[in-house]
KOLMI-942169 format. One line per 4 residues: their letters; for each residue x, y, z of N, C-alpha, C. Coordinates in steps of 0.1 Angstrom, whole numbers, always signed. Layout:
<rs>
a) X Y Z X Y Z X Y Z; ...
</rs>
This chain:
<rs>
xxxx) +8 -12 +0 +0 +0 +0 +9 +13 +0; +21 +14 +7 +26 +22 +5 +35 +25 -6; +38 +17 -9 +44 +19 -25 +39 +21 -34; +25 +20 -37 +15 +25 -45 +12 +44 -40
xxxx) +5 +44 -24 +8 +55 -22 +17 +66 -28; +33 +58 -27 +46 +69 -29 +45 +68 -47; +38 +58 -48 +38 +63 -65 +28 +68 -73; +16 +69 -63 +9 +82 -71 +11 +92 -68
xxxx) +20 +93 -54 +23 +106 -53 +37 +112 -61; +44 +103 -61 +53 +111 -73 +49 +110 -87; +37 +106 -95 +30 +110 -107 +24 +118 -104; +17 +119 -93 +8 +134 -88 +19 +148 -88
xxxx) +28 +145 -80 +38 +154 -80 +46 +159 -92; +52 +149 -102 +54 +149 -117 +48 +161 -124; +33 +155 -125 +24 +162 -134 +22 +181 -128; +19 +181 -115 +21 +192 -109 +34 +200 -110
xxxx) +45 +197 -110 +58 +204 -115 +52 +208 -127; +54 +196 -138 +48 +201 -151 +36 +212 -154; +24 +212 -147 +19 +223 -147 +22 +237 -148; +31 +235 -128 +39 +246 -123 +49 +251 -137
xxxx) +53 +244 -137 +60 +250 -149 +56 +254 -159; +45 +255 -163 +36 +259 -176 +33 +267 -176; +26 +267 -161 +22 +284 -158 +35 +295 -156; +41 +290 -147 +49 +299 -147 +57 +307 -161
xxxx) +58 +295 -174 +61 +297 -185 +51 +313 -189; +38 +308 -189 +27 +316 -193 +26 +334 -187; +31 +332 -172 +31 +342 -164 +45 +351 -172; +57 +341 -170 +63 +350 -169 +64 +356 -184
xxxx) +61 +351 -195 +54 +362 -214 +49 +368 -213; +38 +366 -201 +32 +377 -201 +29 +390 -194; +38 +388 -184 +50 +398 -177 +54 +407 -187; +64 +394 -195 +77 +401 -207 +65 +411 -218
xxxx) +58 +403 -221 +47 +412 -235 +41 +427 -228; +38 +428 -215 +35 +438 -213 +41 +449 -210; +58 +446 -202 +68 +455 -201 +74 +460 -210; +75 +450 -223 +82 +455 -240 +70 +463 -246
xxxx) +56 +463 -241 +46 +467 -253 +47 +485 -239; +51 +489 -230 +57 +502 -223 +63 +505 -225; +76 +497 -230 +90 +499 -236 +87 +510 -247; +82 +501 -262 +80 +503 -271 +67 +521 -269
xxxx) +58 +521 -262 +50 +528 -263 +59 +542 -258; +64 +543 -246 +75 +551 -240 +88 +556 -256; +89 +542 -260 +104 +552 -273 +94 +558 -282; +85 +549 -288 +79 +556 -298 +72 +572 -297
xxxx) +73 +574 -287 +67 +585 -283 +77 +601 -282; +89 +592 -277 +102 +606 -269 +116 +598 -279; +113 +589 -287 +124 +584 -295 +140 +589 -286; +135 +589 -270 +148 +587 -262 +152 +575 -251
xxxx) +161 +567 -254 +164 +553 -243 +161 +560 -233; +170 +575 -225 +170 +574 -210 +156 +579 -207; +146 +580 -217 +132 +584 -208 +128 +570 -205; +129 +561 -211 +125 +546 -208 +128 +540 -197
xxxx) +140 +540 -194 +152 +535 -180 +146 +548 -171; +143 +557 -171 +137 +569 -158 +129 +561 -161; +117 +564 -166 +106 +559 -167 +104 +545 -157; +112 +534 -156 +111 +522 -151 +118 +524 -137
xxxx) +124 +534 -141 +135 +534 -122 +124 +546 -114; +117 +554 -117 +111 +561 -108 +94 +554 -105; +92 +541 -116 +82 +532 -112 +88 +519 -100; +95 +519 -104 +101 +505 -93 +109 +515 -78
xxxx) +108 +527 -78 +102 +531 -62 +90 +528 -57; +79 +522 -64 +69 +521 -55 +63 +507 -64; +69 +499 -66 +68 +484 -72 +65 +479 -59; +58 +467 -54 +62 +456 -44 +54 +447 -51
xxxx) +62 +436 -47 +61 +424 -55 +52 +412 -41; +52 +401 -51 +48 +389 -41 +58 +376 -39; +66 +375 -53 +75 +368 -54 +88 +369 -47; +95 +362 -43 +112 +366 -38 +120 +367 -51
xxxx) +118 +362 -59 +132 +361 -69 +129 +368 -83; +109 +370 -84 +110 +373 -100 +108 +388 -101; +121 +391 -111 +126 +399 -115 +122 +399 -140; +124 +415 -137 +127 +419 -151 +136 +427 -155
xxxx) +148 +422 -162 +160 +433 -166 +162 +433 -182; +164 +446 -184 +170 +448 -198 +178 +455 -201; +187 +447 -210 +203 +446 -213 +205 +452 -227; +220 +454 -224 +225 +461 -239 +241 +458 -238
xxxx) +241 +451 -249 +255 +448 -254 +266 +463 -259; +278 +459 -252 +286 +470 -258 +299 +469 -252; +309 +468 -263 +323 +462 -263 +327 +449 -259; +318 +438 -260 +317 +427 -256 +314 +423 -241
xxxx) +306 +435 -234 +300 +435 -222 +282 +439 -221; +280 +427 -212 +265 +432 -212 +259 +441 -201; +252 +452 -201 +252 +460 -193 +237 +461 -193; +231 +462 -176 +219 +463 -172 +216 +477 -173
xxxx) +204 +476 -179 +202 +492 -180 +186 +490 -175; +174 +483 -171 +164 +487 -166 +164 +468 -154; +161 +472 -143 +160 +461 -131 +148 +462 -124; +140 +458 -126 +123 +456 -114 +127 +446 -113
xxxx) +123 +441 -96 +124 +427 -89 +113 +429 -78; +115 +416 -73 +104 +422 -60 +111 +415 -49; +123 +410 -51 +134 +409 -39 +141 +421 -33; +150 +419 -21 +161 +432 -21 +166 +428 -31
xxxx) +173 +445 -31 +183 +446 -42 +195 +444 -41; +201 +436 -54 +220 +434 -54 +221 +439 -66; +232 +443 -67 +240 +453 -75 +239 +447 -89; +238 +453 -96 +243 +443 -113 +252 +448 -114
xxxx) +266 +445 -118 +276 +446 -129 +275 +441 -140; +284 +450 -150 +283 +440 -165 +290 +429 -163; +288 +424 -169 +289 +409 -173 +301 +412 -186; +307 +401 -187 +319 +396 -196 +309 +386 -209
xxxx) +308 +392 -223 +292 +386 -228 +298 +371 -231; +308 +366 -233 +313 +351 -234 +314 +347 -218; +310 +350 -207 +311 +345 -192 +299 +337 -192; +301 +326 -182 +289 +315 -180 +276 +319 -179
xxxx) +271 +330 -174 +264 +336 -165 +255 +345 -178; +240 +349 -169 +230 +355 -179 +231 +348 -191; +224 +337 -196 +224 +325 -201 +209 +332 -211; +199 +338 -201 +187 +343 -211 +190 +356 -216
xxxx) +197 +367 -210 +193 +379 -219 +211 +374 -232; +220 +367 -231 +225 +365 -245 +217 +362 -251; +213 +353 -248 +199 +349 -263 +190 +362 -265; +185 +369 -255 +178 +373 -261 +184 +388 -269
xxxx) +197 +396 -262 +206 +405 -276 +210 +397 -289; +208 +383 -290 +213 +378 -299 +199 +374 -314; +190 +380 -307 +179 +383 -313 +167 +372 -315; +170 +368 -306 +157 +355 -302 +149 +355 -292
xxxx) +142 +350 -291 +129 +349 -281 +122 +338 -276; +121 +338 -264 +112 +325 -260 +112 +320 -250; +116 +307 -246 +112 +307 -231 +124 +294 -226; +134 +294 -213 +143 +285 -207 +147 +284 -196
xxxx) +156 +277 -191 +164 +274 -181 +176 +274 -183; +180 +289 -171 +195 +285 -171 +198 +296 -165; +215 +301 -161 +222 +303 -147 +214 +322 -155; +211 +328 -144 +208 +345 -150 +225 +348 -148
xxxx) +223 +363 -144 +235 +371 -143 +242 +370 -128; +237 +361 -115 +242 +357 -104 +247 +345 -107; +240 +337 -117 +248 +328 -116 +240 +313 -113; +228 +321 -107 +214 +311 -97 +210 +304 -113
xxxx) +202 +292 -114 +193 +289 -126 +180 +292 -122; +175 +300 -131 +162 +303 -134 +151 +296 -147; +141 +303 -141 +131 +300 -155 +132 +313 -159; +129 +316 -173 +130 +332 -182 +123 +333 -193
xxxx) +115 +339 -198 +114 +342 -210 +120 +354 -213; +123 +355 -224 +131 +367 -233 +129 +369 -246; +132 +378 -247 +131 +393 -263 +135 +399 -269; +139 +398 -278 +151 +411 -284 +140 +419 -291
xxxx) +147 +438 -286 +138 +444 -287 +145 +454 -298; +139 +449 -313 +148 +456 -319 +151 +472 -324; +140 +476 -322 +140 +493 -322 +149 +505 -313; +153 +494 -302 +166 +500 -290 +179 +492 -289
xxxx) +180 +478 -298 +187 +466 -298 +187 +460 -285; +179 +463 -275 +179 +461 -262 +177 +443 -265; +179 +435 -249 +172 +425 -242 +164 +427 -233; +155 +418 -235 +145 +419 -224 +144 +406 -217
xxxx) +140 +405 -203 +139 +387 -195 +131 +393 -185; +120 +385 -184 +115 +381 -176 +119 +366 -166; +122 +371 -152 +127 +355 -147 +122 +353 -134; +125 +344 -130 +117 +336 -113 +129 +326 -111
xxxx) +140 +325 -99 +145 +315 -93 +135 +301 -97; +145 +288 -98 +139 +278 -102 +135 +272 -88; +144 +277 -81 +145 +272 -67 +129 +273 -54; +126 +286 -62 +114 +293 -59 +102 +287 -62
xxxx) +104 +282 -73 +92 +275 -83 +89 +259 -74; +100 +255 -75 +102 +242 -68 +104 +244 -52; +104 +246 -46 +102 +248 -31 +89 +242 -24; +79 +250 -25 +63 +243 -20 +65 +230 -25
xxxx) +71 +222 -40 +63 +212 -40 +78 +203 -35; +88 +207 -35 +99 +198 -26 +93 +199 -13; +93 +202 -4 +85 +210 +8 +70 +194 +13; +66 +195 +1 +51 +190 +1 +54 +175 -1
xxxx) +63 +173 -6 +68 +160 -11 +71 +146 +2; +77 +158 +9 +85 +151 +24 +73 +148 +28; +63 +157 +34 +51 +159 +41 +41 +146 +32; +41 +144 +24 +36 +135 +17 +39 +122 +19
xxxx) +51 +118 +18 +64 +104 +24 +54 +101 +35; +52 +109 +47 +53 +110 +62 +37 +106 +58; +25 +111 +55 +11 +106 +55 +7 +107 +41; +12 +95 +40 +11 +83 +24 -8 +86 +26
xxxx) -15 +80 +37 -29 +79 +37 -35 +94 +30; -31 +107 +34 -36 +114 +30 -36 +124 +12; -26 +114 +6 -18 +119 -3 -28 +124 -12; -36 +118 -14 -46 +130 -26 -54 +145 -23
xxxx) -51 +142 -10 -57 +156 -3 -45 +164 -5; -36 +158 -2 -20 +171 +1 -17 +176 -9; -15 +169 -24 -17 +169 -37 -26 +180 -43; -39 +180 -39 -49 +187 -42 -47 +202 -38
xxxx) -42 +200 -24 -39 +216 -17 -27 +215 -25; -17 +212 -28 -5 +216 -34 -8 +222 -50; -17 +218 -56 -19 +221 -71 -28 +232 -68; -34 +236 -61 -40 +248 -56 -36 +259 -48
xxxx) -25 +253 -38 -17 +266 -34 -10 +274 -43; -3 +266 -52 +8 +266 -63 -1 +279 -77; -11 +269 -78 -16 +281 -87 -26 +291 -84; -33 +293 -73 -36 +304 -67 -18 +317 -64
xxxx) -11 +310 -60 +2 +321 -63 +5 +329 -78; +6 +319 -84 +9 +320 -94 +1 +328 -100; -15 +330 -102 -21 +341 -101 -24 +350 -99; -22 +353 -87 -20 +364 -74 -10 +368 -82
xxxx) +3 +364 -83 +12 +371 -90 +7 +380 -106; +3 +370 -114 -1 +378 -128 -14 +389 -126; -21 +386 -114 -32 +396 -115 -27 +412 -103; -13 +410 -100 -11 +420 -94 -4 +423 -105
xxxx) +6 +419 -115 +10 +424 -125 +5 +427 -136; -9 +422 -138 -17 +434 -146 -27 +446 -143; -28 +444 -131 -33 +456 -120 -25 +467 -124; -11 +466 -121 +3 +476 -123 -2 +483 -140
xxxx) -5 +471 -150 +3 +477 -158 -14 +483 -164; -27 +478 -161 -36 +488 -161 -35 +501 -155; -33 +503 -145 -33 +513 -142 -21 +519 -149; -12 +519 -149 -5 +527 -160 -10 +533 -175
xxxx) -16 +522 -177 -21 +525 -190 -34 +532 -189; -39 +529 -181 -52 +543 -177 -46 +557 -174; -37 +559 -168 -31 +570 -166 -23 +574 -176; -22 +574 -187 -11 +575 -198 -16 +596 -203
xxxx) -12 +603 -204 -14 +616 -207 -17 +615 -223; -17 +605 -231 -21 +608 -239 -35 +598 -245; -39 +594 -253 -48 +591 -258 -45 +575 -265; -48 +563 -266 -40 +553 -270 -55 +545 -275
xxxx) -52 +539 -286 -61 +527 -296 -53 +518 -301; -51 +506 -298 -49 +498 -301 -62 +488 -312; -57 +485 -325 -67 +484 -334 -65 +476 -343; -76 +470 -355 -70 +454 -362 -78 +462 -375
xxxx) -69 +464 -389 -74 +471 -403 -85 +459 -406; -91 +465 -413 -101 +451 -419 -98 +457 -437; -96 +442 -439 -95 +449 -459 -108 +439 -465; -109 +446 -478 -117 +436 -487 -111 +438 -497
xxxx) -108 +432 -504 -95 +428 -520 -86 +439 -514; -79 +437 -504 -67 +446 -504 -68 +461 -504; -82 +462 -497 -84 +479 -495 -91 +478 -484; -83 +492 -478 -85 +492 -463 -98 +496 -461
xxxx) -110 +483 -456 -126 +492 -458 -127 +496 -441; -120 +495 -430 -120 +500 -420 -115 +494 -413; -117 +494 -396 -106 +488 -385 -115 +487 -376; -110 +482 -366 -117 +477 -352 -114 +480 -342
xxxx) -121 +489 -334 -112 +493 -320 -110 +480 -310; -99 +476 -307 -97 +462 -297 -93 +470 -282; -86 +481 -282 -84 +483 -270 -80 +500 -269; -87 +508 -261 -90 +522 -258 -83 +526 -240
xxxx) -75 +535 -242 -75 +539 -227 -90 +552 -224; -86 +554 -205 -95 +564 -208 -97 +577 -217; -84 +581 -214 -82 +594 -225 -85 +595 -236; -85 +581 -241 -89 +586 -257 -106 +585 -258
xxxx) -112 +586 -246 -128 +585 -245 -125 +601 -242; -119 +607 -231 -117 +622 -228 -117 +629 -241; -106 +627 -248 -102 +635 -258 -112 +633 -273; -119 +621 -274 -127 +621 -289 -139 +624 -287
xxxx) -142 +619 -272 -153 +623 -268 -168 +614 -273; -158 +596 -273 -163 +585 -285 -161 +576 -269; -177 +568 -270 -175 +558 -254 -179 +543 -262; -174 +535 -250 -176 +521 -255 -177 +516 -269
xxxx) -162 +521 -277 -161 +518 -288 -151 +505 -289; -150 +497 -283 -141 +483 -281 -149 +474 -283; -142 +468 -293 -152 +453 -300 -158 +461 -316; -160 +473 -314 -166 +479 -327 -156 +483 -341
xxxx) -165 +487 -351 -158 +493 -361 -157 +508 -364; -146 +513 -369 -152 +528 -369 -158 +531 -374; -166 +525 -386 -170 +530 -395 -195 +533 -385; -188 +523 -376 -203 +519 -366 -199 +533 -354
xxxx) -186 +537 -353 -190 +543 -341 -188 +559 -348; -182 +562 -358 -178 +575 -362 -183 +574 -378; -202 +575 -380 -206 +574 -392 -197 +584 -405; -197 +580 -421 -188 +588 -422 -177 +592 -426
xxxx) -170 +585 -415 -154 +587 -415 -146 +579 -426; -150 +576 -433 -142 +561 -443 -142 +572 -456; -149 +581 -458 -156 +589 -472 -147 +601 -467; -149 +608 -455 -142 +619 -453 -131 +619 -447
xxxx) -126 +612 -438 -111 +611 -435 -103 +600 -446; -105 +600 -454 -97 +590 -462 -80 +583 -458; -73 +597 -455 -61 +601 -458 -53 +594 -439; -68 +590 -431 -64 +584 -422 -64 +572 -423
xxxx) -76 +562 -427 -72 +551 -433 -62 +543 -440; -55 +555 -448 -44 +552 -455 -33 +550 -444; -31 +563 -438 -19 +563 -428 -17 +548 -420; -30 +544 -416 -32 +531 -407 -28 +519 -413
xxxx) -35 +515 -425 -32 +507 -433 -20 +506 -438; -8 +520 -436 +4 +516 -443 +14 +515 -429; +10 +517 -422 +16 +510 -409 +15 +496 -406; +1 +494 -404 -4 +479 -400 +5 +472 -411
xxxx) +4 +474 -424 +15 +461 -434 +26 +461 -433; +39 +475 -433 +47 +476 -434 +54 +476 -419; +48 +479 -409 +52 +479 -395 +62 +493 -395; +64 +501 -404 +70 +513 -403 +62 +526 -394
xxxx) +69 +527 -383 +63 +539 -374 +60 +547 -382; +54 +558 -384 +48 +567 -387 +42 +579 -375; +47 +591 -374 +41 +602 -365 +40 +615 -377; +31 +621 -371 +20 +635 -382 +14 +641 -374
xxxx) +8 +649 -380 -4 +659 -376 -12 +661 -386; -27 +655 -383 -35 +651 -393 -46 +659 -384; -58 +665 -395 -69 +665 -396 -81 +656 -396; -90 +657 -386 -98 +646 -386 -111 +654 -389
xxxx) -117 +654 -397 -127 +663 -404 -141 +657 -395; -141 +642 -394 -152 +634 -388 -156 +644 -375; -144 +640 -366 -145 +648 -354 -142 +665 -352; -139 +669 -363 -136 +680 -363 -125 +685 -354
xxxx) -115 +678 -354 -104 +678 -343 -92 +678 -351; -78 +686 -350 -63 +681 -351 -58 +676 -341; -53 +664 -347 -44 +657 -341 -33 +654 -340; -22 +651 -334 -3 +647 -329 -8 +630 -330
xxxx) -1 +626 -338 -5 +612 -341 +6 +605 -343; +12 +595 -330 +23 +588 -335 +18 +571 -336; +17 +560 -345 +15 +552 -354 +26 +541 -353; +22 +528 -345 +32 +518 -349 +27 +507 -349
xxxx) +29 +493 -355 +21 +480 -357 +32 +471 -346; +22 +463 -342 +29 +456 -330 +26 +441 -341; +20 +436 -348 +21 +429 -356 +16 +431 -368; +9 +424 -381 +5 +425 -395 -6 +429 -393
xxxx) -16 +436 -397 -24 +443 -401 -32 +449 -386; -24 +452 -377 -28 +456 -363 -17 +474 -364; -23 +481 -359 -15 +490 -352 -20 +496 -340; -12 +501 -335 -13 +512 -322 -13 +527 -325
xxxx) -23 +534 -320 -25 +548 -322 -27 +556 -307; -14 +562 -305 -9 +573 -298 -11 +588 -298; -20 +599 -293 -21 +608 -297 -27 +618 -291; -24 +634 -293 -32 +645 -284 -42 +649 -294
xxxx) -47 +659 -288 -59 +671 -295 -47 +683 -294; -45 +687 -309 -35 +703 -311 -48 +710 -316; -57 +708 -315 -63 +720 -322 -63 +733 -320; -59 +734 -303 -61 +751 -303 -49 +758 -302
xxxx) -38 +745 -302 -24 +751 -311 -29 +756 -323; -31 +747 -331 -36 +751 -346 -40 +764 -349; -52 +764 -343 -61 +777 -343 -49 +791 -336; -41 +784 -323 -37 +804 -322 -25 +804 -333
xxx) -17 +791 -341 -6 +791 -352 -12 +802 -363; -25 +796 -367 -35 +801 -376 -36 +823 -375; -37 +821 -362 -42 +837 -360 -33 +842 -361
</rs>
C-alpha cells in the first residue's frame, strides 16, 4: 500500500511540476509582452532610451512584488560587455555589474541581444538557474527577460513532497492543496502584474487605440477598436467603442477622412512607425498622431488634440 501511495504521489507530483512550470512559462510572457509593449509605447513617443530607463526606475520606487526572486532586466550589449540598463524585482536589491558577454552567466538575456525569443532554463546574471522568458527588442537593440528562481518555483512542491512520504494515507488531499496553493500564487502574482500595468495605462497623458485594419480585396474598408484607454474616450469624446468598427462608431469617416485610413493601413502592413499631424474632419479635431504595428495588419495609435495650437498658429 505504501508503495502504490509513494507512486501516485510522485506521478501526482510529476504532473504538478509540469503544470507549475507551464504556468509559470505563461506568467512570466506575459509579464515580458506587457513590459516590452511600455518599452516600445514610451520610445515611440520621446524616440529617447533614457526616458525609458527613468521611466522604469522612478516606477520601481513604489513596485512591491509577491514573489522573492521574480525579476525583469533589460540589457545592452557594448564592447563585448552586457550591461543592465532597466532592473524591477520584488526581492532586495544586489547590484548588477556588466557581465563579460562570453562568461557563463545570464544565459537568457545572450539569447535574447542575440535576437531570439522564447522561453528557458539556465544560470541568470548571479549565476542562480532560473526559468526566463526573453526578447530582443529591436527598435533599442535592447534584451528583455523576464525571470523567477527555479528554486522558488520548486520549493512548495519539494517541501510538500516530504510531508507526503510521512502521511502516504492522505496523499490525494495534500496533492490537491499543493496544485491549488501553487496556482492560486501563481495568479496572485499575474493579477497583481496586470493591475500595475492597467493602471499605468489608464493614466497615460495621452490618448491610446490599439486596433485590427479590416480589408476587402486589399483595401482598407475599416478597423476595429480592440483596446482604448480612458483618455482617448476624454479626448474624442467617443465611449464604449471596443469590439466595434469605426466605421459603426464615427458614421462617415471612411468617405471623409480617407487620408487616415491610408496612414493606418500603411503602418499595420509595413510595421514602419509613422508620426504627423492630421486633420480629422469626422471629429472635427487636429491631431499629434504617432502610429506603430505591434504585428501584421494591427497598429497602435498614440495621440493628443493640437487644435487650439492650430487655431492660435493660424491667428
Amino acid at each position: 500500500m505504501l508503495f502504490v501511495a509513494v507512486s501516485v504521489t510522485s506521478i501526482a507530483l510529476y504532473m504538478v511540476n509540469r503544470t507549475t512550470v507551464n504556468d509559470t512559462q505563461f506568467t512570466l510572457k506575459e509579464l515580458l509582452k506587457r513590459r516590452v509593449a511600455i518599452i516600445k509605447t514610451i520610445y515611440n513617443q520621446t524616440h529617447n532610451k533614457d526616458s525609458v530607463i527613468h521611466f522604469f526606475y522612478k516606477w520601481n520606487e513604489n513596485i512591491e512584488g509577491v514573489n522573492q526572486s521574480k525579476e525583469f532586466v533589460v540589457t545592452e550589449e557594448h564592447n563585448d560587455s552586457i550591461f543592465f540598463l532597466i532592473d524591477q524585482r520584488d526581492f532586495d536589491y544586489v547590484d548588477t555589474h556588466p557581465l563579460y558577454a562570453k562568461s557563463a552567466f545570464a544565459s537568457p538575456s545572450k539569447k535574447a541581444l542575440s535576437g531570439l525569443s522564447g522561453f528557458t532554463k539556465g544560470p541568470d546574471y548571479r549565476g542562480v538557474e532560473v526559468y526566463a522568458a526573453y526578447t530582443y527588442i529591436p527598435e533599442l537593440k535592447w534584451g528583455a527577460v523576464s525571470k523567477i528562481d527555479v528554486s522558488e518555483v520548486r520549493k512548495p512542491i519539494f517541501y510538500t513532497f516530504s510531508v507526503i512520504l510521512i502521511l502516504a494515507i492522505i496523499i490525494a488531499l495534500i496533492g490537491a492543496l499543493l496544485y491549488y496553493f501553487i496556482n492560486k500564487t501563481i495568479h496572485k502574482s499575474l493579477k497583481e502584474s496586470e493591475e500595475q500595468y492597467r493602471s499605468l495605462f489608464d493614466n497615460m497623458i495621452d490618448g491610446f487605440a490599439y486596433c485590427k485594419m479590416i480589408y476587402k480585396d486589399d483595401y482598407p474598408e475599416d478597423f476595429i477598436y480592440i483596446k482604448v484607454n480612458d483618455v482617448f474616450e476624454a479626448l474624442t469624446g467617443l465611449r464604449n467603442v471596443e469590439g466595434k468598427r469605426a466605421t459603426e462608431v464615427i458614421p462617415g469617416i471612411r468617405v471623409s477622412d480617407n487620408a487616415l485610413f491610408e496612414l493606418y493601413s500603411e503602418v499595420a502592413l509595413t510595421g514602419v512607425h509613422k508620426k504627423t499631424e492630421i486633420y480629422v474632419s469626422a471629429l472635427d479635431e487636429w491631431f499629434s498622431l504617432s502610429v506603430y504595428s505591434p504585428k501584421k495588419e494591427y497598429f497602435v495609435a498614440v495621440f493628443e488634440v493640437i487644435t487650439e495650437k492650430k487655431k492660435e498658429i493660424m491667428l
